[in-house]
C-alpha positions as CSV (number, residue, x, y, z in Angstrom):
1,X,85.6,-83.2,91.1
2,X,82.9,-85.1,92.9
3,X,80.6,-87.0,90.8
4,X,77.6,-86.0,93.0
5,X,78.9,-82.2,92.1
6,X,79.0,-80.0,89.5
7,X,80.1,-76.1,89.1
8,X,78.1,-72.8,88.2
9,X,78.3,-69.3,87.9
10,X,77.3,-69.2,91.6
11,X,79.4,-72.1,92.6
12,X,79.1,-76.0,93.3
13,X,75.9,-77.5,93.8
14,X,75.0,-80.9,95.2
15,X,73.1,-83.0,92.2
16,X,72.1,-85.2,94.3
17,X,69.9,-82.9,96.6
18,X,68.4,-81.2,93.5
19,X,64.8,-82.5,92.6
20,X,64.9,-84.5,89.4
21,X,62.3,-83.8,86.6
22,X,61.6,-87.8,86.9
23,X,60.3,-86.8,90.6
24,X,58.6,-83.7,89.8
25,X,56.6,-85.5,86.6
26,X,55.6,-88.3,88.8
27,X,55.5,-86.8,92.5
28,X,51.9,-87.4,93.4
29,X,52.1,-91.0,92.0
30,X,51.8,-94.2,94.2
31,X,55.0,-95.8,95.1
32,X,54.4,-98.7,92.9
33,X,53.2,-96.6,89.7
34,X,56.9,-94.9,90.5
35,X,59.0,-98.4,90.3
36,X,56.8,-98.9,87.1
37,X,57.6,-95.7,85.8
38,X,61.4,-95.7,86.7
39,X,61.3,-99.5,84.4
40,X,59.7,-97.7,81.7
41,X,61.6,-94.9,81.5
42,X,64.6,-96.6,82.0
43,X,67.4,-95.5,79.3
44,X,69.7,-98.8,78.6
45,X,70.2,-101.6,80.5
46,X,70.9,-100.9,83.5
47,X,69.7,-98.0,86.1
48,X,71.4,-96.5,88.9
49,X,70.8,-96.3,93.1
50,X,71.1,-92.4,92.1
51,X,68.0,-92.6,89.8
52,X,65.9,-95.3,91.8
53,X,66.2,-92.9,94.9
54,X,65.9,-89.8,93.3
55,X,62.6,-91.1,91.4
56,X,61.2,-91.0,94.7
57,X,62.3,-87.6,96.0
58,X,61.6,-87.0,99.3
59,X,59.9,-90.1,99.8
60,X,63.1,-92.1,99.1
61,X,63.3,-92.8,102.8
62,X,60.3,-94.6,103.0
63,X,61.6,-96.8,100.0
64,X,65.0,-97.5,101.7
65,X,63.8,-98.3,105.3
66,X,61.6,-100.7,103.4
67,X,64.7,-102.5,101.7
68,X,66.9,-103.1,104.6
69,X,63.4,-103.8,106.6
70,X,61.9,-106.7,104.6
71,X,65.1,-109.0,105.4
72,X,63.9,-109.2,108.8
73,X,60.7,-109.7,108.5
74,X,61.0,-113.4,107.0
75,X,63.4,-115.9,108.7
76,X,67.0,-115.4,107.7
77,X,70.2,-116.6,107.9
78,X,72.4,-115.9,111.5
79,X,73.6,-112.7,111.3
80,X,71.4,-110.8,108.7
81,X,70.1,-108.4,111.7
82,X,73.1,-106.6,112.0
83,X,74.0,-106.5,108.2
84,X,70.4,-104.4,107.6
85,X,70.4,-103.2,110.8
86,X,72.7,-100.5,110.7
87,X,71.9,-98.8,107.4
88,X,68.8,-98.6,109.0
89,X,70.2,-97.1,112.1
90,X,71.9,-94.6,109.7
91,X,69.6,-93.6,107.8
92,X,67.1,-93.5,111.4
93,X,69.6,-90.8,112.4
94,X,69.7,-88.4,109.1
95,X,65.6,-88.4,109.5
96,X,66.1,-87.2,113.5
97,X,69.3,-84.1,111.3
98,X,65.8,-83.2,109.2
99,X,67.7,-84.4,105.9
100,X,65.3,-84.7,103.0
101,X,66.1,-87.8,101.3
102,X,69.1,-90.4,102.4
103,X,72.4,-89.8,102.2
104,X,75.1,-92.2,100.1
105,X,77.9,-92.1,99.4
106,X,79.1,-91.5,96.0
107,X,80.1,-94.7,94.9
108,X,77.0,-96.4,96.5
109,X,74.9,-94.2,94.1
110,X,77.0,-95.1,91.0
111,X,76.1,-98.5,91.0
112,X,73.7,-99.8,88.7
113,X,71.5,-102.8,88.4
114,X,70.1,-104.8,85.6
115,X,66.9,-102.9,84.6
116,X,65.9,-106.7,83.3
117,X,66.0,-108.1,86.7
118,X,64.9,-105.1,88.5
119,X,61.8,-105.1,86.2
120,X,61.2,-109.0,87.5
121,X,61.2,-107.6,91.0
122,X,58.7,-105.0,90.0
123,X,56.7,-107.3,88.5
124,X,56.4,-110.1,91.6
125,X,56.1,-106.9,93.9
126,X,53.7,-104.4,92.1
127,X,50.3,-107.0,92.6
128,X,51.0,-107.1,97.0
129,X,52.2,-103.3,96.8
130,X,49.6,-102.5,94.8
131,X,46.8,-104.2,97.2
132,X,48.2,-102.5,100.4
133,X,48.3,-99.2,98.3
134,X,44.6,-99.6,97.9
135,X,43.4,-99.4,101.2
136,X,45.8,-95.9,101.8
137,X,44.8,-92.9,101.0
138,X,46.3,-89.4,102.3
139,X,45.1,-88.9,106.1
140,X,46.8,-86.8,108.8
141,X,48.8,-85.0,106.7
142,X,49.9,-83.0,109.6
143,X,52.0,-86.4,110.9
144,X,54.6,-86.2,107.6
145,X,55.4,-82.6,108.4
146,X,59.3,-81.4,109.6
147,X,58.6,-82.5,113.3
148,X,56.5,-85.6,112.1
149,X,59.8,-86.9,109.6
150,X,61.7,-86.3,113.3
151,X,59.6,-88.5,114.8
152,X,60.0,-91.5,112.1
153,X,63.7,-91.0,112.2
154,X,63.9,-91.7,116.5
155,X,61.3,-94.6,115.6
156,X,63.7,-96.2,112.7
157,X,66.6,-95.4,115.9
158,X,64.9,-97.0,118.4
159,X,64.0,-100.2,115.7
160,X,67.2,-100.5,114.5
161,X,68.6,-100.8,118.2
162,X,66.2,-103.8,118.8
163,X,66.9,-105.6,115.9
164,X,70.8,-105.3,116.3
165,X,69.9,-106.7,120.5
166,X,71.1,-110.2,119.4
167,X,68.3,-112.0,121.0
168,X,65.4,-114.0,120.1
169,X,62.4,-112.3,118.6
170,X,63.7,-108.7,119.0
171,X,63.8,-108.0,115.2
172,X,60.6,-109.3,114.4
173,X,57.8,-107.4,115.0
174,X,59.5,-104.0,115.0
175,X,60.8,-104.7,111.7
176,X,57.2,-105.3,110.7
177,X,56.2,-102.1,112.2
178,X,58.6,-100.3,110.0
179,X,57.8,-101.5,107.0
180,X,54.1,-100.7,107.8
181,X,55.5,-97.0,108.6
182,X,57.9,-96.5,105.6
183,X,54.7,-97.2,103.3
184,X,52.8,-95.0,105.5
185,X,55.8,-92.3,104.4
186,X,55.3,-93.0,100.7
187,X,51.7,-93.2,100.7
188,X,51.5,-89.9,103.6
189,X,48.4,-92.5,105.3
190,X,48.5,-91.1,108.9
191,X,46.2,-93.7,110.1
192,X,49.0,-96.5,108.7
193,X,51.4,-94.8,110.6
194,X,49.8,-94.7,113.7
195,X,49.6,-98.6,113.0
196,X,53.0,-99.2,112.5
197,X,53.6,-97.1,115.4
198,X,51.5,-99.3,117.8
199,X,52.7,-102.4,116.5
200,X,56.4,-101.5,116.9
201,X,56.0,-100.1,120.7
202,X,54.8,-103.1,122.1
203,X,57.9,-104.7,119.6
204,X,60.0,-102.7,121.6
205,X,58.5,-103.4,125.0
206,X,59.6,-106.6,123.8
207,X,62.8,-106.2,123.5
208,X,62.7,-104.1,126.7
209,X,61.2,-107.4,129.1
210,X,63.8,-109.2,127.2
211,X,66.5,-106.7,128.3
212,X,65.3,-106.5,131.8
213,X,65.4,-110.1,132.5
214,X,68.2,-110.4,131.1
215,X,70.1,-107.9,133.4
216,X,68.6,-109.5,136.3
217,X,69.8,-113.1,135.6
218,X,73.1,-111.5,134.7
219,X,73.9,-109.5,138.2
220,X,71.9,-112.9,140.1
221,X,74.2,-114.7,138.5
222,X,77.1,-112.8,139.7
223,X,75.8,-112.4,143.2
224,X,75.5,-116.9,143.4
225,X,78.4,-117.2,141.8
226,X,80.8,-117.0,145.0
227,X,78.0,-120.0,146.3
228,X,78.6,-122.3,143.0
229,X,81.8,-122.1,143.8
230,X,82.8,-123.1,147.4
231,X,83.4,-119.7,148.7
């Protein structure tokens, strides 16, 4: 049987999807206090991807676009963009389905990490998350509802698209812009997602100039190329 699975009277249910008592204790908590509270609370020495994403319930997508975000957003070795790039793409798509939290696959969600070094992370993270948590504060509630999550989901699409465009500057700023927007999810700030919005569209009318001109030196190109050579 399934790891993520386990049998009832009433038949098999998907553990995963259930809402953890870690969530419901801490639901209305900032995202940080959660990452502190998952270290705490920790049981041994390591934890699990399952636990780390269920801590956060339905705000794990906001914590996940964030991970595979931040890569991007700092100069990076050749080739990062598409490594991050499509679990964002994936996980873009499930939003647009109206899934609740992110799928994994079974495996991905058994691993486990050293509670120790995770807690080092939290600890060089919690002071900057904790300062950009101070200045959100719940506001447009009405933006995180079913159609609002829909919304994210096309915007993490049309971000991941750019940033797997292998051209100069196409990751940048929309990766920036989602990061802005996943901690707009967790922190349900409708002002900071309008931000992240505004700052990713003209990311993506970026990517679009760089498209278009692109295209046109392409088929000019092709249309000289009979002069270039003799014909």
């Amino acid at each position: 049987m399934d790891a993520d699975t386990k049998t009832t009277k009433t038949g098999r249910i998907n553990v995963y999807r259930q809402t953890s008592e870690f969530h419901q204790a801490h639901e209305h908590l900032s995202a940080s206090a959660v990452l502190r509270a998952v270290i705490d609370e920790a049981k041994g020495e390591t934890i699990s991807i399952r636990e780390i994403i269920e801590a956060f319930g339905e705000r794990a997508f906001g914590f996940v676009l964030i991970l595979f975000s931040l890569p991007n957003c700092v100069p990076n070795v050749p080739g990062i963009a598409g490594i991050v790039g499509t679990p964002v793409l994936i996980f873009g798509i499930q939003m647009m389905l109206g899934h609740k939290r992110p799928w994994l696959p079974g495996f991905i969600l058994r691993r486990t990490v050293s509670v120790s070094k995770f807690k080092r992370l939290i600890d060089i993270a919690e002071p900057k998350l904790q300062k950009l948590e101070s200045y959100c504060k719940p506001r447009l509630l009405q933006l995180f509802g079913p159609i609002g999550d829909r919304v994210v989901g096309l915007f993490a699409v049309l971000v991941a698209l750019s940033v797997l465009i292998p051209f100069p500057g196409t990751n940048f700023p929309p990766s920036i812009a989602l990061v802005i927007a996943s901690i707009a999810i967790m922190e349900e700030d409708g002002y900071l997602l309008i931000v992240g919005y505004l700052i990713g569209l003209a990311g993506l009318a970026y990517t679009a100039t760089i498209l278009g001109a692109s295209y046109h030196l392409i088929v000019a190109a092709i249309q000289n190329l009979p002069g270039w050579l003799g014909f």
